[in-house]
N, C-alpha and C positions, 0 to 999 in steps of 0.2 A: 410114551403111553398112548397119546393118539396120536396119529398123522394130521396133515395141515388141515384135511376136508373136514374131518372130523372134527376139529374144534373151530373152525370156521362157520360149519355150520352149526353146532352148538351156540355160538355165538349171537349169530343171526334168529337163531330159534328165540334164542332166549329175551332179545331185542325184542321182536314181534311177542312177545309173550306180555311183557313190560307195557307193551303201546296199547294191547289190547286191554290188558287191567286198567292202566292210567283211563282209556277212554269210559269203561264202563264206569268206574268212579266218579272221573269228570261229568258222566249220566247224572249222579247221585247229588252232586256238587250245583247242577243247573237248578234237580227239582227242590232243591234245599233252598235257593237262590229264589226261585218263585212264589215259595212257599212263605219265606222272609217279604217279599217285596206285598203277598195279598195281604200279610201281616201288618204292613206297615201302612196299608191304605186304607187299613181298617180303623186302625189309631191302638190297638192291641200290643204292637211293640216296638219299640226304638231302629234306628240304622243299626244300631251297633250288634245288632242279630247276624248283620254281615260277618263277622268277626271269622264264625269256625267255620264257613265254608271260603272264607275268603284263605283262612291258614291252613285247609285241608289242598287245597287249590297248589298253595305254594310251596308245601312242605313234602307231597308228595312226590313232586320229581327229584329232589333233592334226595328224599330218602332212595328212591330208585336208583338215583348216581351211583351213591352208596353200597347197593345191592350189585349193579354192576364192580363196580371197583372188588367187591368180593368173589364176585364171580370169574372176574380177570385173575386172580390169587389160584383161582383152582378147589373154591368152597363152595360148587356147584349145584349140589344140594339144598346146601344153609341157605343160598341166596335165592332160591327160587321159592324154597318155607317162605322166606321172610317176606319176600315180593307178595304171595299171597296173602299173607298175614297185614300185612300194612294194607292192601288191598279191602280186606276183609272188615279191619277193625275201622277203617274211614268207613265204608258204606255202613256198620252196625252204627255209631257214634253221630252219622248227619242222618239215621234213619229214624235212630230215638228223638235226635234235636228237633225234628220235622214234625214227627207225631207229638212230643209233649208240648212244642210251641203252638203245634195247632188245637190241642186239648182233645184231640179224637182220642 
């Protein structure tokens, strides 16, 4: 179906695609992380506000694996949905956590 370049560089595309989400996210992950930290020097909320940026941190390259591993299968599509959707639902999920923690 495709020649070696061809899915070579699909590959590579879709790697750089991965780093780039991952990194905007981990954007999301830091001000979530600052956000917790003015919080806590406030005396407003515990460490343990650490929790879901600490789990969004570690769960999403794992899920990425994953999307990889599906994309090695040849479900090239589904896996790049999903990338963005995982992508997506962490920034909406640490963007609520930040505003309602902050009460803005």
């Amino acid at each position: 179906m495709y020649d070696n370049s061809d899915a070579t560089f699909l590959k590579v595309a879709f790697a750089l695609l991965q780093m780039v989400l991952i990194l905007v996210v981990y954007a999301f992950v830091y001000t979530t992380a600052l956000v917790v930290r003015e919080l806590i020097a406030h005396g407003t909320m515990s460490a343990a506000g650490y929790a879901l940026p600490f789990f969004v941190a570690l769960a999403l390259p794992y899920a990425f694996w994953r999307f990889r591993r599906m994309f090695a299968k040849g479900a090239r599509m589904q896996a790049a949905a999903w990338s963005f959707a995982a992508a997506a639902a962490s920034i909406a999920v640490l963007s609520v956590f930040s505003v309602n923690a902050a009460g803005v």
